[in-house]
C-alpha positions in Angstrom: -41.0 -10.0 107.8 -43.3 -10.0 104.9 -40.0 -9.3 102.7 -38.2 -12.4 104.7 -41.2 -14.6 103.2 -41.3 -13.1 100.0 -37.7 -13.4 99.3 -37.7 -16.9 100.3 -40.6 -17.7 98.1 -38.4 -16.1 95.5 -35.9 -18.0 96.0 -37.7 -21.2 96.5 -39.1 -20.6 93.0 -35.5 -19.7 91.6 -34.6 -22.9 93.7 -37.2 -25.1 91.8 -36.7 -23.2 88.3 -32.7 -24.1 88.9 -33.6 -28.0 89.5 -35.6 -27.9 87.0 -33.3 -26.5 84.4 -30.4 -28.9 85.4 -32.6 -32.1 85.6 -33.5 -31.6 82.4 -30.0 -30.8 81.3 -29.0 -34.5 82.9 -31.5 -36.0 81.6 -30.7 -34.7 77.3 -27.3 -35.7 78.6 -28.1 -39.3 79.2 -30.3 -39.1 76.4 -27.8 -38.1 73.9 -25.3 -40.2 75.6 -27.8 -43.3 74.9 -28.1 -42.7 71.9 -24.5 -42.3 70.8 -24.1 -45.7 72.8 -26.9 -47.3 70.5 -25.4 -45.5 67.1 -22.0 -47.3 68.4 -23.6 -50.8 69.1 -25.4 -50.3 65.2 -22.2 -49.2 63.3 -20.3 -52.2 65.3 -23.4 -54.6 64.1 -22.8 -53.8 60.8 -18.6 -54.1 60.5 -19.2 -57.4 62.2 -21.9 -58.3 60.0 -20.1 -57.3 56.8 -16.9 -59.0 58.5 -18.9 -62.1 59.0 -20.1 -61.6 55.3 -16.6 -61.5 54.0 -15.4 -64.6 56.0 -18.2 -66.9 54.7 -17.2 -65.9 50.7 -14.1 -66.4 51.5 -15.0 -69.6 52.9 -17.3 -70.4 50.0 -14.8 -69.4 47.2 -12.0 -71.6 49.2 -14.6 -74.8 48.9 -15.2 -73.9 45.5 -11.3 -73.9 45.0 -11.2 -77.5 46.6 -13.8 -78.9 45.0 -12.6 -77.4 41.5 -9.2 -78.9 42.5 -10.1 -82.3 43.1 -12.6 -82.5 40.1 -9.7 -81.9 37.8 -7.8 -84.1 39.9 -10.2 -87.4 39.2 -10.3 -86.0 35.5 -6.6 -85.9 35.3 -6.5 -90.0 36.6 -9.8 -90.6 34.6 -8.0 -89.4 31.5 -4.9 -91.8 32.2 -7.1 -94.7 32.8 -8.7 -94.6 29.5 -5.6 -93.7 27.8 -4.0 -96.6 29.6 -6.8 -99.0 28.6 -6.6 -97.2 25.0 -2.7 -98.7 24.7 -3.7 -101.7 26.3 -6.5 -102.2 23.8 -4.0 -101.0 20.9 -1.4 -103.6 21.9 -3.9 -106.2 22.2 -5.2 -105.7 18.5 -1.9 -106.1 17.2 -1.0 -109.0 18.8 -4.0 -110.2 17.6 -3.0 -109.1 14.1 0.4 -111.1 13.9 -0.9 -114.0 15.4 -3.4 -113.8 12.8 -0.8 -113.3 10.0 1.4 -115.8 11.8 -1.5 -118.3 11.4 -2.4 -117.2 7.3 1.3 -117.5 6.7 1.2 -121.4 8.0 -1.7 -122.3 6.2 -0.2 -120.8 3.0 
């Protein structure tokens, strides 16, 4: 009998020592498995983040591009307004200067 309760003591420690020994196995398990999950969620933060990064230069450069673009735009028409006002001017003087020499020759 005493050998019943012994053995049964014995194996209610083995019992406990087994629990014991896959509980904390579980529990590394979901550990580890944790942190792999946050290592994923922290690599994925920073490909988005450096995507994100990527899309707002390109974004910038493209409004640079734009505003580049029209600058030389309204320099290109400036240029031809004060070209055209530079003939305009230019024909103006010299009709000025042979109605001028039209006017010396009459009084000569």
């Amino acid at each position: 009998m005493l050998q019943y309760i012994i053995g049964a003591i014995i194996g209610i420690a083995i019992g406990f020592g087994i629990g014991y020994i896959i509980r904390k196995k579980i529990a590394e398990a979901k550990i580890k498995s944790a942190e792999d999950a946050a290592a994923k969620i922290l690599v994925d933060a920073k490909k988005e983040a450096e995507a994100r990064k990527k899309e707002a230069v390109l974004e910038v450069k493209d409004e640079i591009y734009k505003l580049r673009s029209e600058s030389d735009r309204e320099m290109k028409e400036r240029r031809s307004e004060v070209q055209r006002m530079e003939r305009r001017a230019i024909q103006k003087e010299e009709t000025l200067d042979r109605k001028i020499e039209a006017f010396e020759k009459k009084e000569v």
